[in-house]
C-alpha positions in Angstrom: 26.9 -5.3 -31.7 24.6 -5.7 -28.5 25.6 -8.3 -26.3 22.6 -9.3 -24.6 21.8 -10.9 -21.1 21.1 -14.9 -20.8 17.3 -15.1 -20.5 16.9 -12.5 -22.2 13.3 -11.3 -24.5 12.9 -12.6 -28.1 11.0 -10.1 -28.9 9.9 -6.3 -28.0 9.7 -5.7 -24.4 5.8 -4.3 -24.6 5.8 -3.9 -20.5 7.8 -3.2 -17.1 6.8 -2.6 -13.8 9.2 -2.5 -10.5 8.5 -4.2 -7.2 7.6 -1.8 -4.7 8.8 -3.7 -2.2 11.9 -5.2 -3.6 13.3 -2.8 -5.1 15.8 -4.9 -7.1 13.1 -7.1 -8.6 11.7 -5.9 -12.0 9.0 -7.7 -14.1 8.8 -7.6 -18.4 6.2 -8.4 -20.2 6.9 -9.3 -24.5 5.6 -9.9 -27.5 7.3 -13.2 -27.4 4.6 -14.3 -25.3 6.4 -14.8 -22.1 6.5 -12.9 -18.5 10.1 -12.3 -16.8 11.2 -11.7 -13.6 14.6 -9.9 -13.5 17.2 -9.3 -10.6 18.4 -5.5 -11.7 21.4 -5.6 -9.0 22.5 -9.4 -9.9 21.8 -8.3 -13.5 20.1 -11.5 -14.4 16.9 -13.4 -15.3 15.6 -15.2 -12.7 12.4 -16.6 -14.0 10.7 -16.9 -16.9 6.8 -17.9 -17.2 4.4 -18.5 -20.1 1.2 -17.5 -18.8 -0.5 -16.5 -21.9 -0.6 -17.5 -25.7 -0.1 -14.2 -27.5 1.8 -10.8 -26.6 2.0 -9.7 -22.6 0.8 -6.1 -23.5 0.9 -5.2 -19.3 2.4 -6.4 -15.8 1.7 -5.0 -12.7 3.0 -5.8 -9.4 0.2 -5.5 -6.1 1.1 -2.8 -3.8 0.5 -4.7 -0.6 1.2 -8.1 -1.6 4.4 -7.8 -3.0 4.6 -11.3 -4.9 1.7 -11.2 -6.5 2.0 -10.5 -10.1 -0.5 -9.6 -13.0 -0.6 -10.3 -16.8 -2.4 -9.1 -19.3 -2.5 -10.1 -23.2 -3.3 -9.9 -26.4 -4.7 -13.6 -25.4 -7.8 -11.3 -24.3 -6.9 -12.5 -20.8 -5.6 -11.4 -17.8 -3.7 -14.0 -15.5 -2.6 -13.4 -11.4 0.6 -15.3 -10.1 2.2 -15.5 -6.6 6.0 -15.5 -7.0 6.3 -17.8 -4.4 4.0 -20.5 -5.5 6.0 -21.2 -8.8 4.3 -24.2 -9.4 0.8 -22.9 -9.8 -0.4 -21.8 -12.6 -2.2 -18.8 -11.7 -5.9 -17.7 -11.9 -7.2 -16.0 -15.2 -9.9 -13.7 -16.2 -11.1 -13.8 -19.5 -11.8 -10.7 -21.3 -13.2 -9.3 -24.6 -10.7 -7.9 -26.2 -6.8 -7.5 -26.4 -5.2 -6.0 -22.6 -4.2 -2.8 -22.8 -3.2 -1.9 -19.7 -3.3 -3.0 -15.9 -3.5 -1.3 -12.5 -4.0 -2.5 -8.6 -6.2 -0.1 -6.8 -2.9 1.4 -3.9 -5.9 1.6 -1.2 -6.7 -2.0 -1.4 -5.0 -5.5 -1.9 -7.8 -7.1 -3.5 -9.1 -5.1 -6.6 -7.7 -4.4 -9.4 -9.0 -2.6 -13.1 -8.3 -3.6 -16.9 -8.5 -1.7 -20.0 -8.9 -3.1 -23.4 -8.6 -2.3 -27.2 -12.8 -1.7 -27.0 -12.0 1.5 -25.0 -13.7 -0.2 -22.1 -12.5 -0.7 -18.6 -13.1 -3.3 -16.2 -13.1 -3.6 -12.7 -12.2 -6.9 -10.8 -12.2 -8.1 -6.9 -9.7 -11.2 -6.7 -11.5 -12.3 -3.5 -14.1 -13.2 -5.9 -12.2 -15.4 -8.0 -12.4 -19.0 -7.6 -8.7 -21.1 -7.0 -9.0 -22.7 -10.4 -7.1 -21.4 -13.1 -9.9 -20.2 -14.7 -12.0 -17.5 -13.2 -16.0 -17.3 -13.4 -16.5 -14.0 -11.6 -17.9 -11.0 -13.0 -16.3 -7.9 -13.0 -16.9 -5.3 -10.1 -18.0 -2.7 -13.1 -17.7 -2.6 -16.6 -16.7 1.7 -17.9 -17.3 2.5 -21.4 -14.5 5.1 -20.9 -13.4 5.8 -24.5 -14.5 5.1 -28.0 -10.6 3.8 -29.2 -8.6 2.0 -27.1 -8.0 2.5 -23.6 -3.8 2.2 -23.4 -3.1 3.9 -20.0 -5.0 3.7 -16.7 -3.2 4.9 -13.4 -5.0 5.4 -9.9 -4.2 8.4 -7.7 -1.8 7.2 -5.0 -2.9 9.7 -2.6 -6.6 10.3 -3.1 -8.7 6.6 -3.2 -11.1 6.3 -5.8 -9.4 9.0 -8.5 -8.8 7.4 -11.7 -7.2 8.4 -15.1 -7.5 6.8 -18.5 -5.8 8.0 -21.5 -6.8 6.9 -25.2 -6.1 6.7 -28.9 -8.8 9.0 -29.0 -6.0 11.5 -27.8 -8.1 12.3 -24.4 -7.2 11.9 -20.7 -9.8 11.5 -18.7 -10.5 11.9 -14.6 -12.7 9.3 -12.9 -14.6 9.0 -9.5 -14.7 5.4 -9.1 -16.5 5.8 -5.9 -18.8 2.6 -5.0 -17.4 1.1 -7.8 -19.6 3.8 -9.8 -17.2 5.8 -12.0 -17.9 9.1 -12.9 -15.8 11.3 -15.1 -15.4 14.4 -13.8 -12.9 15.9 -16.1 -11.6 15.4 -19.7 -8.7 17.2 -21.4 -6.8 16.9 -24.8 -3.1 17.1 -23.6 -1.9 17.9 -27.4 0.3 14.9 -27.4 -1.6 13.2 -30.5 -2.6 9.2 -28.9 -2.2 8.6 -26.0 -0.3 5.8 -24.8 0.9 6.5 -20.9 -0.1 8.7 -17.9 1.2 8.1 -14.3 0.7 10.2 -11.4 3.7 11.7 -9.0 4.1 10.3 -6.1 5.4 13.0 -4.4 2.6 15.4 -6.1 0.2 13.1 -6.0 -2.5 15.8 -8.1 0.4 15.8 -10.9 -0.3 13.9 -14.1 2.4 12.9 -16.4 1.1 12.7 -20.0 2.9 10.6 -23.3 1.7 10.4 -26.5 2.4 9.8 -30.3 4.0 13.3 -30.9 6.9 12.0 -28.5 5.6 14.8 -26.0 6.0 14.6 -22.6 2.6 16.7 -20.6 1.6 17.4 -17.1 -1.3 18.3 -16.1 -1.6 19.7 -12.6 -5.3 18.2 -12.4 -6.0 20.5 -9.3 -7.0 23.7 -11.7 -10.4 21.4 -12.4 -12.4 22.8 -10.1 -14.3 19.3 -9.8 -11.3 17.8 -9.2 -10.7 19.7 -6.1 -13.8 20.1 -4.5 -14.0 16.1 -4.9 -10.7 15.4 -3.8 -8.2 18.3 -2.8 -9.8 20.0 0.0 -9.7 16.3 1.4 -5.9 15.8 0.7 -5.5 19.0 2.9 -7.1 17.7 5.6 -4.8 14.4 5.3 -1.9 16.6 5.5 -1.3 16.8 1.7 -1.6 20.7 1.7 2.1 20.5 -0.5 0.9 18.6 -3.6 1.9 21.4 -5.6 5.4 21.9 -4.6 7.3 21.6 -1.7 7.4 25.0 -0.6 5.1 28.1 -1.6 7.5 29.2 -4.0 7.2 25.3 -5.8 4.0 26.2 -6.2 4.4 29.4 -7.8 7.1 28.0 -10.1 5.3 25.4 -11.3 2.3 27.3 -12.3 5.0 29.5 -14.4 5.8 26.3 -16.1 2.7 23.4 -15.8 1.9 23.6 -19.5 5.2 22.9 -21.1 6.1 19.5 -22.8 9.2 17.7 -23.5 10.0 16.7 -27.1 11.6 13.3 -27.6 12.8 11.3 -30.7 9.6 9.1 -31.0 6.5 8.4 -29.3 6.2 8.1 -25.5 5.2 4.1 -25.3 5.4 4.4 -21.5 5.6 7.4 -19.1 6.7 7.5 -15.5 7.8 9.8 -12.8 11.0 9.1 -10.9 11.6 8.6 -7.3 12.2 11.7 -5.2 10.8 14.2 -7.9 7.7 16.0 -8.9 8.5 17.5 -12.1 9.7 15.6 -15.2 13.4 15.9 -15.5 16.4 13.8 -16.2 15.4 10.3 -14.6 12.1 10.3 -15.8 11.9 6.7 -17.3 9.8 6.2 -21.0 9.7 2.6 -22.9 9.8 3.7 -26.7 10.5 0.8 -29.0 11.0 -1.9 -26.8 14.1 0.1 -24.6 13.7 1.8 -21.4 14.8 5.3 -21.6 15.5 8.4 -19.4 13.9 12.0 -20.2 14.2 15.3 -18.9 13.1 18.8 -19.1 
């Protein structure tokens, strides 16, 4: 049988996200209610917090404070934590309906959006929250993105203020969050049946990676929308991001041969994410199906 780890989940693992800092330091989030912090070199749990009162559907770490930590639950809650104030309970932001999913804005250390079961999305500026525990700000915007849930939401990490949300409603969608205004300015149906994960590539930053309940894996090279680019490519040029299709002229040309096929796996894609170093999907892909962290490939 499966020997497992001392600290380890009760329950489904519903949630992970890496430390982009500390690259050793891995957060879960579980339907038995609690939040873990895990040492992946030492192999061991090294704390374990209660933050909520129903399942942690999403953790996310901040991209340029790398301590801080946020929640986000079934509770209909979402709950910020400093790793190195352990004895604080954190600030929470009550929401109206179950957390989907989380994501810090990568241009900003302060703001951060939520989706929820509603197929809403809201936006939230921590400077605004009070140091109680419990929050009274309003959120920065409030989206009506989707008419099913909202479970994926991922910002660019190249081009501020472009944001995707993907749904049960089986669409991705593009947003221009500019001013805190959003704007969709594209929409697709990526033929993966719901959708439960998108991320961008880091290293093509205009690359989407797509999972869904057919236990498909889609990219979308989001550049071929022409709103898209004149928004946001010509501008990424400029910056010096004139390789975002591949690495070379002939990555470019090969990946246009090849942008709109899918991988098949065994089950649905719970969680979808692009591995360091690469910009197709290909073996070290990561996916979280049924509570296990997998790898993927082409």
């Amino acid at each position: 049988g499966i020997t497992y780890k001392d600290g380890s989940h009760t329950d489904a693992v519903l949630s992970l996200a890496w430390n982009m800092e500390y690259r050793n330091v891995l957060a879960s989030g579980s339907a038995d209610k609690s939040v873990k912090i895990w040492d992946i070199v030492a192999e061991k749990c090294e704390q374990t917090m209660h933050p909520h009162t129903d399942k942690v559907q999403a953790v996310a770490w901040n991209f340029n404070q790398a301590p801080v930590l946020l929640s986000g639950s079934f509770d209909r809650s979402v709950v910020m934590m400093d790793m190195r104030a352990t004895t604080h309970p954190g600030i929470r932001w009550p929401v109206p309906a179950d957390v989907e999913s989380l994501a810090w804005d990568p241009h900003t250390d302060h703001s951060f959006v939520v989706s929820l079961e509603d197929g809403t999305v809201r936006g939230f500026d921590i400077r605004a929250a009070a140091s109680a525990v419990d929050s009274d700000s309003k959120p920065m915007f409030t989206l009506h993105a989707h008419d099913k849930a909202v479970c994926t939401i991922t910002y660019n990490p190249a081009a501020p203020n472009l944001l995707a949300t993907g749904s049960t409603d089986k669409m991705v969608k593009l947003w221009d969050m500019t001013n805190n205004r959003p704007t969709c300015i594209a929409s697709t149906n990526p033929k993966v049946g719901a959708v439960f994960s998108a991320c961008f590539s880091k290293d093509s930053p205009f690359l989407l990676g797509i999972g869904g309940s057919k236990g498909i894996l889609h990219v979308w090279d989001t550049l071929d929308n022409s709103e898209v680019g004149r928004r946001f490519g010509l501008g990424m040029h400029r910056a010096g991001w004139s390789w975002v299709r591949g690495r070379d002229g002939k990555g470019c040309r090969d990946w246009r041969e090849r942008r709109h096929s899918s991988t098949g796996t065994r089950g649905e894609c719970g969680e979808s994410a692009w591995g360091p170093g690469q910009a197709t999907v290909r073996p070290g892909d990561s996916v979280v199906r049924g509570g296990a962290l997998v790898h993927m490939g082409c």
